[in-house]
PyMOL Python script that loads the backbone (N, CA, C, O; Angstrom):
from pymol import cmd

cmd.read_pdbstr("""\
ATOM      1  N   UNK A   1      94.316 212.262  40.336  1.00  0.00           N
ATOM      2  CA  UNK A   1      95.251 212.644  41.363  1.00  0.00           C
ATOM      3  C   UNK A   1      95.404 214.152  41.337  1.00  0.00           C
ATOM      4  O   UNK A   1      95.557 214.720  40.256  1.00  0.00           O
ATOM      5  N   UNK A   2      95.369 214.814  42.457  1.00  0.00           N
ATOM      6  CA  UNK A   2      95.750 215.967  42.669  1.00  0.00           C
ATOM      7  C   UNK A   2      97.278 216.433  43.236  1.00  0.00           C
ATOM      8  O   UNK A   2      97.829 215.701  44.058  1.00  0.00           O
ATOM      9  N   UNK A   3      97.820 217.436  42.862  1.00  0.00           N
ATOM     10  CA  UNK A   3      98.736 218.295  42.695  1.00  0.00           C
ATOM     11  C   UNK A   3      98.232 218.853  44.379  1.00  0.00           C
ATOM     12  O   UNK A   3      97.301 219.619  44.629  1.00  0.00           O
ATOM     13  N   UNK A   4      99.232 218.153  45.431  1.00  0.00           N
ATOM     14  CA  UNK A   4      98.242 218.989  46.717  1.00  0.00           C
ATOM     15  C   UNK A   4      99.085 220.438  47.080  1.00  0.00           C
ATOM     16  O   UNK A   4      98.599 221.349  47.751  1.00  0.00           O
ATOM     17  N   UNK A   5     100.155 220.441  46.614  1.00  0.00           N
ATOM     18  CA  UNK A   5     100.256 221.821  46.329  1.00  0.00           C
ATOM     19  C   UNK A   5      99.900 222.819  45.493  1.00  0.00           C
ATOM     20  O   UNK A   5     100.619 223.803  45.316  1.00  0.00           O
ATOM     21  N   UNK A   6      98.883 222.663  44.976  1.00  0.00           N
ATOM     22  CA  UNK A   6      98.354 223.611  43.744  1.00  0.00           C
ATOM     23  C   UNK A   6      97.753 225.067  44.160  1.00  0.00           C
ATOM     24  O   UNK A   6      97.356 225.961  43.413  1.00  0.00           O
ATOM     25  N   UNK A   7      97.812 225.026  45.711  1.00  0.00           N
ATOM     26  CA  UNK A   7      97.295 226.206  46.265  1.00  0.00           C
ATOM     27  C   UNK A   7      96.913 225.907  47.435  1.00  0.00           C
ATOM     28  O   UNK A   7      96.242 225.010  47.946  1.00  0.00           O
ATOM     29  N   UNK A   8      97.548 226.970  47.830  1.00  0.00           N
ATOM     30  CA  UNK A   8      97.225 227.275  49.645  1.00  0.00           C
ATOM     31  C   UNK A   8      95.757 227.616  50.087  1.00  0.00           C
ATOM     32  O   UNK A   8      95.565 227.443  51.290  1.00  0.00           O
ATOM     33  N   UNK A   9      94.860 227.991  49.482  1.00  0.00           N
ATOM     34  CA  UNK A   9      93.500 227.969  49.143  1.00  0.00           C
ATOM     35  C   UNK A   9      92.921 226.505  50.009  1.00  0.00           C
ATOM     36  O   UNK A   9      92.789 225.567  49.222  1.00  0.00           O
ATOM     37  N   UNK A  10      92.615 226.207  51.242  1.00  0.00           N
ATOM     38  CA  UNK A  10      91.688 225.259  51.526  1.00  0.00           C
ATOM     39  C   UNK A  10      90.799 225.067  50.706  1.00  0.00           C
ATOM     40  O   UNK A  10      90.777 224.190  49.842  1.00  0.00           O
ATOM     41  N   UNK A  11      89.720 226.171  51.004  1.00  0.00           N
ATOM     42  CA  UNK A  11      88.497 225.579  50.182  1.00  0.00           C
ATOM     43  C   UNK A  11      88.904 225.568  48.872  1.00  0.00           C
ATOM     44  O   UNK A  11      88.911 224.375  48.569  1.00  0.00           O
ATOM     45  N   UNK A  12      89.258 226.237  47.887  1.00  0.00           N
ATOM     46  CA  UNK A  12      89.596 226.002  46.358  1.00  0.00           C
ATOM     47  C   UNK A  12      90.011 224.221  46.360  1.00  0.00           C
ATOM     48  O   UNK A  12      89.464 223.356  45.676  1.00  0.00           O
ATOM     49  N   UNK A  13      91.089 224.046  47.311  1.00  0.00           N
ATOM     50  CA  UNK A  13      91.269 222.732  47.175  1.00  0.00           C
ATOM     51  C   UNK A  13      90.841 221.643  47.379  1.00  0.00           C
ATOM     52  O   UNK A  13      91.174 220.597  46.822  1.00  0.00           O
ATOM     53  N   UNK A  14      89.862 221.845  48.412  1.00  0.00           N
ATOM     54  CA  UNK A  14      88.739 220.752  48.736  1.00  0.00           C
ATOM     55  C   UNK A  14      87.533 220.606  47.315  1.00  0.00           C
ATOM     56  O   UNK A  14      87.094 219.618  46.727  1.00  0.00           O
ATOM     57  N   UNK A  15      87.304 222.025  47.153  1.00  0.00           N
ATOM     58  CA  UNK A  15      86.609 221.352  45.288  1.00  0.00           C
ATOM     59  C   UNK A  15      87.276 220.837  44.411  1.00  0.00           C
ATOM     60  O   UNK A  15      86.785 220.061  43.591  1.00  0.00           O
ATOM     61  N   UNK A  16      88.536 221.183  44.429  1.00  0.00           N
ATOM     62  CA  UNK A  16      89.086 220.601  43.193  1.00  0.00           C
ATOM     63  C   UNK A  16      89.066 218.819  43.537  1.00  0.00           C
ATOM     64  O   UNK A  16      88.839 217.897  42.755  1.00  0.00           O
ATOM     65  N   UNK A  17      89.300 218.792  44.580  1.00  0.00           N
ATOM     66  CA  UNK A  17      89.623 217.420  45.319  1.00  0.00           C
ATOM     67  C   UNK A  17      88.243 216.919  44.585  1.00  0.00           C
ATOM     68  O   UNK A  17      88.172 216.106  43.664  1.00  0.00           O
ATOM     69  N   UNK A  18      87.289 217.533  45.154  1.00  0.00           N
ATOM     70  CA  UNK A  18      85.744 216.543  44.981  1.00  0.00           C
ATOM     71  C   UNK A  18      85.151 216.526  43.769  1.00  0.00           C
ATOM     72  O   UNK A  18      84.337 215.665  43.437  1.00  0.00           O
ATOM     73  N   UNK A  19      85.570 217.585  42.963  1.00  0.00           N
ATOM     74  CA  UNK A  19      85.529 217.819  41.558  1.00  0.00           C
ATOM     75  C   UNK A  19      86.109 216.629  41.145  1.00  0.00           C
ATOM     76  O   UNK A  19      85.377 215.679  40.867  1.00  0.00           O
ATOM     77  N   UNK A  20      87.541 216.520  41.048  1.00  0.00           N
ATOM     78  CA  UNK A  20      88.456 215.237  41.013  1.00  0.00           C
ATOM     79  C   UNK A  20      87.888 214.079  40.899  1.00  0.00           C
ATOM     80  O   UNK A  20      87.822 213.492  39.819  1.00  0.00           O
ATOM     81  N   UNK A  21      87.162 213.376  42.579  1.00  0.00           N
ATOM     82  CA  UNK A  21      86.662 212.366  42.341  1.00  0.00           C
ATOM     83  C   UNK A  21      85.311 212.263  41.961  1.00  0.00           C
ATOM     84  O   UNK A  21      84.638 211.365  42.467  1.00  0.00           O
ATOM     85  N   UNK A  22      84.752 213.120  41.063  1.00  0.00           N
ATOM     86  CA  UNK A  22      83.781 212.808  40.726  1.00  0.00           C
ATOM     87  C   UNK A  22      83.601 212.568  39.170  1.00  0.00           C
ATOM     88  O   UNK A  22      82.589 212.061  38.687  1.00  0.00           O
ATOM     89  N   UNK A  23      84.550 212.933  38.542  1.00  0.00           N
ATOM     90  CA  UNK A  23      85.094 212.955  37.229  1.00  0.00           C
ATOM     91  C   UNK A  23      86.181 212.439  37.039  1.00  0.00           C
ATOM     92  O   UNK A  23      86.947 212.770  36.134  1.00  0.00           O
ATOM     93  N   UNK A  24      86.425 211.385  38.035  1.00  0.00           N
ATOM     94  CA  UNK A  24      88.286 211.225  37.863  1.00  0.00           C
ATOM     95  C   UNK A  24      88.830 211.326  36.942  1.00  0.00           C
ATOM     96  O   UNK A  24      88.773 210.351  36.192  1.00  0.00           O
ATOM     97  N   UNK A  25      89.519 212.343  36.559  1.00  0.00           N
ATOM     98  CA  UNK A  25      90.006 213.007  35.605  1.00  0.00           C
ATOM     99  C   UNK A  25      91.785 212.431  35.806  1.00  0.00           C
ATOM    100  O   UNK A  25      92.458 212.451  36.836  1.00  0.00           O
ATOM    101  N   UNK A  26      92.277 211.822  34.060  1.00  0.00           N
ATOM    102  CA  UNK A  26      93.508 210.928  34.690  1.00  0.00           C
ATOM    103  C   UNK A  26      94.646 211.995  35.528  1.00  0.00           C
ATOM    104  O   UNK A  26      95.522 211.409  36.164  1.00  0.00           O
ATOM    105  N   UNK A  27      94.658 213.191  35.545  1.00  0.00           N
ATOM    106  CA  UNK A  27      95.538 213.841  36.146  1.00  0.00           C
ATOM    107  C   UNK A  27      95.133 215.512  36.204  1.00  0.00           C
ATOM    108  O   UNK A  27      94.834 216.054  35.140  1.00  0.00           O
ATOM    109  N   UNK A  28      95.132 216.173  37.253  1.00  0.00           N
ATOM    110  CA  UNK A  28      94.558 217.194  37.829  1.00  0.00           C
ATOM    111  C   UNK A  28      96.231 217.974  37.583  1.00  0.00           C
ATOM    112  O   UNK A  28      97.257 217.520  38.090  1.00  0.00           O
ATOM    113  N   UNK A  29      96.157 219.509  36.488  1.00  0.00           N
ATOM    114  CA  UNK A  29      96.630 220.431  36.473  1.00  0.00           C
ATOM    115  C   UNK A  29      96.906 221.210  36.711  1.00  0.00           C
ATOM    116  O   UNK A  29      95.917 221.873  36.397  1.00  0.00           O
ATOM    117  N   UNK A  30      97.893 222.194  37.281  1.00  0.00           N
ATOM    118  CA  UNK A  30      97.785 223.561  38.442  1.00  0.00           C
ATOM    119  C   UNK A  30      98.429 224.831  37.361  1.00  0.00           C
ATOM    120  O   UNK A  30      99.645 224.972  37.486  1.00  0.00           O
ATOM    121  N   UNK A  31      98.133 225.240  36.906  1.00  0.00           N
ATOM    122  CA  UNK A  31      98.333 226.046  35.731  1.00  0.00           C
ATOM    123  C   UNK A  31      98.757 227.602  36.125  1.00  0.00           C
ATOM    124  O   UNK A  31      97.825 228.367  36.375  1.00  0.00           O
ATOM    125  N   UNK A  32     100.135 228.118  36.195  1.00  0.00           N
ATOM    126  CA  UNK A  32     100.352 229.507  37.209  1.00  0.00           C
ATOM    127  C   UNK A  32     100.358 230.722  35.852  1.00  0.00           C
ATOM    128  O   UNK A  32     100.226 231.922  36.091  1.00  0.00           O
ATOM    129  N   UNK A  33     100.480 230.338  34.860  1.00  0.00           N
ATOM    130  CA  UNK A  33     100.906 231.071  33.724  1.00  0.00           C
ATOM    131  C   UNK A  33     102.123 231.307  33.353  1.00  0.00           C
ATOM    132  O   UNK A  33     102.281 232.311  32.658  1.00  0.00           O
ATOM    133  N   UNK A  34     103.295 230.501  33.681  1.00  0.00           N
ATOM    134  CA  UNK A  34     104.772 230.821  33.392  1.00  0.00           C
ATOM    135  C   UNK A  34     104.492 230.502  31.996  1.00  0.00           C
ATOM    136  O   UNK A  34     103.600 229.855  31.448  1.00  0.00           O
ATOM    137  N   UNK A  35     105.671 231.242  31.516  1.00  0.00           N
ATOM    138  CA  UNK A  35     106.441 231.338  30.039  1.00  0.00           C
ATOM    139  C   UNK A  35     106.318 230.110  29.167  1.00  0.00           C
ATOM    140  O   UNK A  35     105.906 230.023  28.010  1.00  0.00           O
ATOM    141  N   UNK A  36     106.994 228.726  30.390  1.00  0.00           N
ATOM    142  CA  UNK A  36     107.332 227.557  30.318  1.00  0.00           C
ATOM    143  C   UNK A  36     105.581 227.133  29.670  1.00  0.00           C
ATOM    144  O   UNK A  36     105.270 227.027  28.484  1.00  0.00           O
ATOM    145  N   UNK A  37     104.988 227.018  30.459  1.00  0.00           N
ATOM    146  CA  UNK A  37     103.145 226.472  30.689  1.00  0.00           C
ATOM    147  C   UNK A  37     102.794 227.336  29.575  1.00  0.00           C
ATOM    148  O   UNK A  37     101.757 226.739  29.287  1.00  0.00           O
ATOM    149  N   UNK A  38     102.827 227.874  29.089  1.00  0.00           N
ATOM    150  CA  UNK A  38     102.295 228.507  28.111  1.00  0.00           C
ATOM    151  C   UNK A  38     102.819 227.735  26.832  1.00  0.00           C
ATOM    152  O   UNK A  38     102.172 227.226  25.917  1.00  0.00           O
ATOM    153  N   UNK A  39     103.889 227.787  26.997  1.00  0.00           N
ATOM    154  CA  UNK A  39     104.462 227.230  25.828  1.00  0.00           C
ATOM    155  C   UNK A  39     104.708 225.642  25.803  1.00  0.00           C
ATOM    156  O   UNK A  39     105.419 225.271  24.870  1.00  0.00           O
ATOM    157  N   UNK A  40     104.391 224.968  26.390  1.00  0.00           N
ATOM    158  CA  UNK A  40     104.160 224.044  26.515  1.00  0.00           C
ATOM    159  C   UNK A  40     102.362 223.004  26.022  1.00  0.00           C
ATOM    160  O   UNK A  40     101.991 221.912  25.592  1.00  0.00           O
ATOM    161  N   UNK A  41     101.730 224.545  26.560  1.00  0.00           N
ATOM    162  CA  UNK A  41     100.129 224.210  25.817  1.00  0.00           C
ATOM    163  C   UNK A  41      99.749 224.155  24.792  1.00  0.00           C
ATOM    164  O   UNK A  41      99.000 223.370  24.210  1.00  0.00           O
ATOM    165  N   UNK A  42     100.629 225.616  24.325  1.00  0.00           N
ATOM    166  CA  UNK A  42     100.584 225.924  22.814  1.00  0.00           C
ATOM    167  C   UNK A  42     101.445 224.295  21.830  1.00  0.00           C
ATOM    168  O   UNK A  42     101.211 223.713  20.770  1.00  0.00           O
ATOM    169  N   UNK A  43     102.358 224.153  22.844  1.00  0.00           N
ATOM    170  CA  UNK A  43     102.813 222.927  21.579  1.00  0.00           C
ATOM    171  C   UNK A  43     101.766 221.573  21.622  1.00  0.00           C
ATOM    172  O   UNK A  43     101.895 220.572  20.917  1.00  0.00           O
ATOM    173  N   UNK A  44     100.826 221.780  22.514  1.00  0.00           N
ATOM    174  CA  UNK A  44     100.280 220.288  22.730  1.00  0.00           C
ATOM    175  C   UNK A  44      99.144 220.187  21.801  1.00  0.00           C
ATOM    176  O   UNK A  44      98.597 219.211  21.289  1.00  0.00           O
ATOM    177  N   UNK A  45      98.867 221.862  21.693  1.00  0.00           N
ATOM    178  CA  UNK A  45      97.540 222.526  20.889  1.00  0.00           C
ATOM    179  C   UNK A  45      98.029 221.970  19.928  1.00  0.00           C
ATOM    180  O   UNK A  45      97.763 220.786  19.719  1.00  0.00           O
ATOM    181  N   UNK A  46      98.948 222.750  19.020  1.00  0.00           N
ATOM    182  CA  UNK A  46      99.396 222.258  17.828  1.00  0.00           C
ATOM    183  C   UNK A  46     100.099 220.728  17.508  1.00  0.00           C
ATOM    184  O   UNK A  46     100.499 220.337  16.411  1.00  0.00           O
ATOM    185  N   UNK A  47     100.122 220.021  18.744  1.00  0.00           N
ATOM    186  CA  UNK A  47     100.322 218.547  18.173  1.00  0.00           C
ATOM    187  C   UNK A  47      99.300 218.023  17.762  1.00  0.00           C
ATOM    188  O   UNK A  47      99.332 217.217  16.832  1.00  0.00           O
ATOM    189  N   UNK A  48      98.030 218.426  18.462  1.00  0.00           N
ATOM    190  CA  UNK A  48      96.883 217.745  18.329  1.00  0.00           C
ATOM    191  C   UNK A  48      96.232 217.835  17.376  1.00  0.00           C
ATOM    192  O   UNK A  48      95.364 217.054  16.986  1.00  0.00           O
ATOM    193  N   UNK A  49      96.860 219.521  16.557  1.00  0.00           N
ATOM    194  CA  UNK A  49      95.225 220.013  15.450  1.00  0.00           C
ATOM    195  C   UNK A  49      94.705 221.130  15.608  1.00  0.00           C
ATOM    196  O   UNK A  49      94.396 221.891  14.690  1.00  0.00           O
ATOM    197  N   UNK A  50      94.547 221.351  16.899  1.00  0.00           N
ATOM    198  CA  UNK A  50      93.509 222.630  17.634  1.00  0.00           C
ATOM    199  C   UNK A  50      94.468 223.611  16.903  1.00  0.00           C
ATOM    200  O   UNK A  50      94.064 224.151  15.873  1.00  0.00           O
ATOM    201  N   UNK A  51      95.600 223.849  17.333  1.00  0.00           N
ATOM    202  CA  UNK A  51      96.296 225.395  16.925  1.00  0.00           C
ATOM    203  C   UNK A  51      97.177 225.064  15.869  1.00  0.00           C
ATOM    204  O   UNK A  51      97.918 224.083  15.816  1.00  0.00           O
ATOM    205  N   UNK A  52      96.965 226.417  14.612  1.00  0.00           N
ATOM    206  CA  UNK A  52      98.400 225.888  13.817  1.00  0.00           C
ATOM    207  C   UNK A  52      99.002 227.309  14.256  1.00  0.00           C
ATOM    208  O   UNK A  52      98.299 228.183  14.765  1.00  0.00           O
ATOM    209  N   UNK A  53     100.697 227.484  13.949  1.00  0.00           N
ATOM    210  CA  UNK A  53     101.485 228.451  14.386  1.00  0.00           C
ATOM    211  C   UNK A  53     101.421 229.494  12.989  1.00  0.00           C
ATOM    212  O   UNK A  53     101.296 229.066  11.842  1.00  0.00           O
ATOM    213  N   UNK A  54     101.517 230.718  13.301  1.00  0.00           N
ATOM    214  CA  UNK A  54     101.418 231.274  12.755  1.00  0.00           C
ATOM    215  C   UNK A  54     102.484 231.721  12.024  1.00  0.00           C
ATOM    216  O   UNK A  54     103.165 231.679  13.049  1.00  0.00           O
ATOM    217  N   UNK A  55     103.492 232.226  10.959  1.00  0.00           N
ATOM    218  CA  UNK A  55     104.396 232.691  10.553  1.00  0.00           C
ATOM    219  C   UNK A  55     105.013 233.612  11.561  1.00  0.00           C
ATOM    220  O   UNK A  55     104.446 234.703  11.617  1.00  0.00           O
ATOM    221  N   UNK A  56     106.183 233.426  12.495  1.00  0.00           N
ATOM    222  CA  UNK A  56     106.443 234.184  13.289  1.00  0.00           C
ATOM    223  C   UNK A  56     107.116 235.420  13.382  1.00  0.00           C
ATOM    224  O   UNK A  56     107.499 235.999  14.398  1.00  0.00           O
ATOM    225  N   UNK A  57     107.263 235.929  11.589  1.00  0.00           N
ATOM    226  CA  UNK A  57     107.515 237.040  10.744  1.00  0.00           C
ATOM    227  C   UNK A  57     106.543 238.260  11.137  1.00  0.00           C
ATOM    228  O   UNK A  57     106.654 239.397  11.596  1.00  0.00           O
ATOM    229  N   UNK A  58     105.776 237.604  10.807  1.00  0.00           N
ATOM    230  CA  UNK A  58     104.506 238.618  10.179  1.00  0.00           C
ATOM    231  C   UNK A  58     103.363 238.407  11.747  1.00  0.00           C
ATOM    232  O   UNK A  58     102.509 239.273  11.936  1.00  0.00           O
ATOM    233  N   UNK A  59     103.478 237.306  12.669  1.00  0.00           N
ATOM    234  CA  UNK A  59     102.186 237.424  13.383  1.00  0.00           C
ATOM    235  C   UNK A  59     103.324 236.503  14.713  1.00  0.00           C
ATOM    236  O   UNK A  59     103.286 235.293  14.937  1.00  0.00           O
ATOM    237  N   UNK A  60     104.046 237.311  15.255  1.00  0.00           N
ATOM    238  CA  UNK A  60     105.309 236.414  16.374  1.00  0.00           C
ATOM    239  C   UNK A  60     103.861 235.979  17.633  1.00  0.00           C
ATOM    240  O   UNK A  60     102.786 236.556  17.796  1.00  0.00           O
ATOM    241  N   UNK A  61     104.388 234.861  18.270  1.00  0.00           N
ATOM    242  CA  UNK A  61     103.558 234.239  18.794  1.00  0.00           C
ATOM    243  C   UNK A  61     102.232 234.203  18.880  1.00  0.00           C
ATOM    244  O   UNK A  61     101.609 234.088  19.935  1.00  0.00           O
ATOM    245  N   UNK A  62     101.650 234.321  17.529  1.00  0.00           N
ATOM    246  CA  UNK A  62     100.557 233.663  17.234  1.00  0.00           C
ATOM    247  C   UNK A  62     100.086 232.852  16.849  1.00  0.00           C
ATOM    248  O   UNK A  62     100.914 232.432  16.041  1.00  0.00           O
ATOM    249  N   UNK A  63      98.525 231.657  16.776  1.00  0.00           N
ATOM    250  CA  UNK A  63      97.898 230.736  16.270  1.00  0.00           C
ATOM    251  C   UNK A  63      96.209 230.895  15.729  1.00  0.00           C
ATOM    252  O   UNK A  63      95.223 231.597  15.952  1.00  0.00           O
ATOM    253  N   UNK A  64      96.533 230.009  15.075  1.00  0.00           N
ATOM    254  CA  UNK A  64      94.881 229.989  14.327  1.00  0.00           C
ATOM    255  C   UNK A  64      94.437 228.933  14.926  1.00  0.00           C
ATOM    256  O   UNK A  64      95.276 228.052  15.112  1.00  0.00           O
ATOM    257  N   UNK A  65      93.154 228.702  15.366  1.00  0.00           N
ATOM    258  CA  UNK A  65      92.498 227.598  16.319  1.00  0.00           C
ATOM    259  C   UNK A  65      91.320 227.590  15.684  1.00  0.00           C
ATOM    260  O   UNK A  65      90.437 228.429  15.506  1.00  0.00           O
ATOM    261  N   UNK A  66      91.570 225.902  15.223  1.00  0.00           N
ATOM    262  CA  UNK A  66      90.101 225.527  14.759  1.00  0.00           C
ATOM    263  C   UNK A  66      89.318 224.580  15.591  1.00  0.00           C
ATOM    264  O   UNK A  66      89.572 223.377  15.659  1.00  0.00           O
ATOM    265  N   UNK A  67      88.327 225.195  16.238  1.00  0.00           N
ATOM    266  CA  UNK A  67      87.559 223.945  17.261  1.00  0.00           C
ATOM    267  C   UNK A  67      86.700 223.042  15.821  1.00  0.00           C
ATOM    268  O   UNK A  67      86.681 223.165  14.596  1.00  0.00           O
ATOM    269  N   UNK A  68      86.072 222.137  16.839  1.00  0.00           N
ATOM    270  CA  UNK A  68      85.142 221.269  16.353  1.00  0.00           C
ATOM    271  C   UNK A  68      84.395 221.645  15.421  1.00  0.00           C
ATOM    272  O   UNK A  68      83.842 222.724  15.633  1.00  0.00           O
ATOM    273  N   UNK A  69      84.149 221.101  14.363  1.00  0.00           N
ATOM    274  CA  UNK A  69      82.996 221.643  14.062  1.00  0.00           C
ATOM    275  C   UNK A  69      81.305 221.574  14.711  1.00  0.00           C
ATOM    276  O   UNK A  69      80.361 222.364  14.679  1.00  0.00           O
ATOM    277  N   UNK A  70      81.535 220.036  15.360  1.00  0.00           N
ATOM    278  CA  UNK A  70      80.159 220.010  16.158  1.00  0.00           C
ATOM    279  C   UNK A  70      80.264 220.889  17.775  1.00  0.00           C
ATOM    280  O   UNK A  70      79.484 220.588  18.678  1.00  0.00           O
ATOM    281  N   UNK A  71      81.331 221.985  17.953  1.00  0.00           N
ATOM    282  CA  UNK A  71      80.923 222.814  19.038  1.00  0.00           C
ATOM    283  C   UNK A  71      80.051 223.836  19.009  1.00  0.00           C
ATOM    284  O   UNK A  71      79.914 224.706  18.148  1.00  0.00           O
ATOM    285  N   UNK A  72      79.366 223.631  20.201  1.00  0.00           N
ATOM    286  CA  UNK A  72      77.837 224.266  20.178  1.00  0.00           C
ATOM    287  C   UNK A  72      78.083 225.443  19.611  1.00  0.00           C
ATOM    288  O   UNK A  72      77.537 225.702  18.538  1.00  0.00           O
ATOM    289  N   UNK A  73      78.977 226.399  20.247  1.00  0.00           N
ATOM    290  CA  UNK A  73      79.220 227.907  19.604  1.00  0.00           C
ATOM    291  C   UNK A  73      78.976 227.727  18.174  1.00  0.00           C
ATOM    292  O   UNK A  73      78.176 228.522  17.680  1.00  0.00           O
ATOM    293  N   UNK A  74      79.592 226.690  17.265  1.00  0.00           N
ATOM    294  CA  UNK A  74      79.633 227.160  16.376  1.00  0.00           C
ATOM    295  C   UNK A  74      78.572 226.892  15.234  1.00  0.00           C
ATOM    296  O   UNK A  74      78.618 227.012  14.010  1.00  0.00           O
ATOM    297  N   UNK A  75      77.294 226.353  16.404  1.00  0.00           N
ATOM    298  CA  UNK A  75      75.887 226.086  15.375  1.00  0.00           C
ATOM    299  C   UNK A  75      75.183 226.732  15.890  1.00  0.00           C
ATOM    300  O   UNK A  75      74.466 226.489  16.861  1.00  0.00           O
ATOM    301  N   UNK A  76      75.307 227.681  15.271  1.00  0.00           N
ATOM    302  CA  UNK A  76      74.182 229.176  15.559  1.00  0.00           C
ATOM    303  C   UNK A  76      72.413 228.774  15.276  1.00  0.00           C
ATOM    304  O   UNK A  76      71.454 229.237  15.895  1.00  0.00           O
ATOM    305  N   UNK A  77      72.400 228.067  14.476  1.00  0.00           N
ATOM    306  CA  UNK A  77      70.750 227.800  13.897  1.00  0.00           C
ATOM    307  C   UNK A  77      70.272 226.811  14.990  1.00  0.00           C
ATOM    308  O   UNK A  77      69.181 226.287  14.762  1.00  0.00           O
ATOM    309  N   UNK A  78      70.967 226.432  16.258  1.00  0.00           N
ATOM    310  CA  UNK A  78      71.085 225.606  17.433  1.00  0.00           C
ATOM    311  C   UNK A  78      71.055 226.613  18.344  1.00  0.00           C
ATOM    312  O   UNK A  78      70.483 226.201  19.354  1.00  0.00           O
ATOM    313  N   UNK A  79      71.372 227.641  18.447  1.00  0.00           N
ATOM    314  CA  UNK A  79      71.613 228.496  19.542  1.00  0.00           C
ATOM    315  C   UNK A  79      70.281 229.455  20.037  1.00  0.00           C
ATOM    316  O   UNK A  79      69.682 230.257  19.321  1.00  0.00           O
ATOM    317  N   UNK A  80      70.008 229.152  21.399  1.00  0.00           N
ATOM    318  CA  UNK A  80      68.729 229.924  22.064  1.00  0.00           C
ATOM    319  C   UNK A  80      69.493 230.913  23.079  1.00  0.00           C
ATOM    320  O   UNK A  80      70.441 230.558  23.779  1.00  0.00           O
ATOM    321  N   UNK A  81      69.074 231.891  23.061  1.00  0.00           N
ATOM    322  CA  UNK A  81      69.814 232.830  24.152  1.00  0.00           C
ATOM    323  C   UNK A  81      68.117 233.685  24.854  1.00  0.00           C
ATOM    324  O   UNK A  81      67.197 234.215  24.231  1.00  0.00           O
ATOM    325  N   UNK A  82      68.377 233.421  26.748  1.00  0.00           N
ATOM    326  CA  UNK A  82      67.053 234.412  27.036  1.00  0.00           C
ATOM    327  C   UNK A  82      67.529 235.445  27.512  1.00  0.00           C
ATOM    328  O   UNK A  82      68.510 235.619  28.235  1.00  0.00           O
ATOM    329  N   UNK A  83      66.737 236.192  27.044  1.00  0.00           N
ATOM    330  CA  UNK A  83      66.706 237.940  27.657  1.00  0.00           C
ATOM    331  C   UNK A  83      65.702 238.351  28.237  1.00  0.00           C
ATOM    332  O   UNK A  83      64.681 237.673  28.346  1.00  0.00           O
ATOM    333  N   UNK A  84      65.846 239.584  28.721  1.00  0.00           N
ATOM    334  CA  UNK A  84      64.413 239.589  29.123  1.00  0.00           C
ATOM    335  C   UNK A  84      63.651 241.203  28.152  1.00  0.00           C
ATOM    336  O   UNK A  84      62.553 241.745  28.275  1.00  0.00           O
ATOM    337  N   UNK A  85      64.652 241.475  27.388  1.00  0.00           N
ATOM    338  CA  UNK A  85      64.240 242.467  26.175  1.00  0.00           C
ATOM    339  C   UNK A  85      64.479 241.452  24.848  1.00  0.00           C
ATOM    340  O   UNK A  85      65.608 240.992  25.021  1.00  0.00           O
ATOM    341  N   UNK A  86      63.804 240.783  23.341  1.00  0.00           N
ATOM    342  CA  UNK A  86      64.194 240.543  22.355  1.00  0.00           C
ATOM    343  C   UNK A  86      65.550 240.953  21.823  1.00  0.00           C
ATOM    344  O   UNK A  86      66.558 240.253  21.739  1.00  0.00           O
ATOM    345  N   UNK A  87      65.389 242.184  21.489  1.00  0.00           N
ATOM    346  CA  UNK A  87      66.638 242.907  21.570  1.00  0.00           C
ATOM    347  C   UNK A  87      67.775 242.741  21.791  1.00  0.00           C
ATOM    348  O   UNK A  87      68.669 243.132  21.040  1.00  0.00           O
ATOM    349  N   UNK A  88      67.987 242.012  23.072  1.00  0.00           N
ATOM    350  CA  UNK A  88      68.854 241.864  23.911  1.00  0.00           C
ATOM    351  C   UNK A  88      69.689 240.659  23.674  1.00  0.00           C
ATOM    352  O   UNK A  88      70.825 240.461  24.103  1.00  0.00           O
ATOM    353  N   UNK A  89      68.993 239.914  22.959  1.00  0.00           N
ATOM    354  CA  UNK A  89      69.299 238.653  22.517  1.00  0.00           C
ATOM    355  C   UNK A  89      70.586 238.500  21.821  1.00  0.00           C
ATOM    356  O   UNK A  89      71.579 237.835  22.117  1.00  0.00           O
ATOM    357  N   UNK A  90      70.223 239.611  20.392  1.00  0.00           N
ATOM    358  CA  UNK A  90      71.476 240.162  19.268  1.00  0.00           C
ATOM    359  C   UNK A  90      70.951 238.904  17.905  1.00  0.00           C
ATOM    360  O   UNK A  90      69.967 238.172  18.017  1.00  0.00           O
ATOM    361  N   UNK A  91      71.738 238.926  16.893  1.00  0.00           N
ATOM    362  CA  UNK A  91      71.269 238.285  16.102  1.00  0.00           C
ATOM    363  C   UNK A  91      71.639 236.603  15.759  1.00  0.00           C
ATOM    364  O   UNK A  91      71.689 236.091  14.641  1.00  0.00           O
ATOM    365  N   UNK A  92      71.769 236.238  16.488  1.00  0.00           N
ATOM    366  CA  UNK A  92      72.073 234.569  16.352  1.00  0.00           C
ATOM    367  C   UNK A  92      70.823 233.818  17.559  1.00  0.00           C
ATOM    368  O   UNK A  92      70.360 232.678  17.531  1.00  0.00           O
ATOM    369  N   UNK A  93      70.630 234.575  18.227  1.00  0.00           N
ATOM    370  CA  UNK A  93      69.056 234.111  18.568  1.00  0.00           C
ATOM    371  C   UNK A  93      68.251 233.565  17.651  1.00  0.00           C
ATOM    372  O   UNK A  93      68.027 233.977  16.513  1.00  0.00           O
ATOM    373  N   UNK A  94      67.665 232.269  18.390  1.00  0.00           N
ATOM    374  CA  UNK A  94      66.310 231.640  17.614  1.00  0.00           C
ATOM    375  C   UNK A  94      65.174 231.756  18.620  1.00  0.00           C
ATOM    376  O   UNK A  94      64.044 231.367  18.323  1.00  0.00           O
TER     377      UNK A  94
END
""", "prot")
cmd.dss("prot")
cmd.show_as("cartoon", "prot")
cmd.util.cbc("prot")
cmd.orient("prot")
């Protein structure tokens, strides 16, 4: 289901729409960046695992985020990058 106010944007909203049903995704998000939405993500992060909170002494609204370990980023000896100089690649190229 879509949020059909999520933006005055026709076309933005006609993809999201078709995006939508093509992945029916159980509920479609409109995300503006308030205070509220922010802090609301951050607590869902840290219910889940993804984020722990940081001491809000020493590091005020910060988190440590541990993804997956099987995310692609983080298997470099997996990772192909093309360039069109070697070089260009950097060093986690295979």
């Amino acid at each position: 289901m879509t949020d059909s106010t999520g933006t005055t944007n026709t076309a933005l909203q006609a993809w999201v729409d078709e995006v939508a049903a093509l992945t029916t995704p159980d509920k479609v998000v409109w995300i503006t960046g308030t205070d509220e939405e922010i802090e609301g993500l951050n607590q869902e992060l840290v219910a889940s695992g993804t984020f722990v909170k940081l001491n809000d002494e020493k590091k005020p609204n910060s988190y440590w985020c541990a993804s997956d370990p099987s995310d692609v980023a983080r298997v470099e000896d997996r990772t192909y990058i093309a360039s069109e100089k070697e070089e260009d690649a950097g060093p986690t190229n295979n």
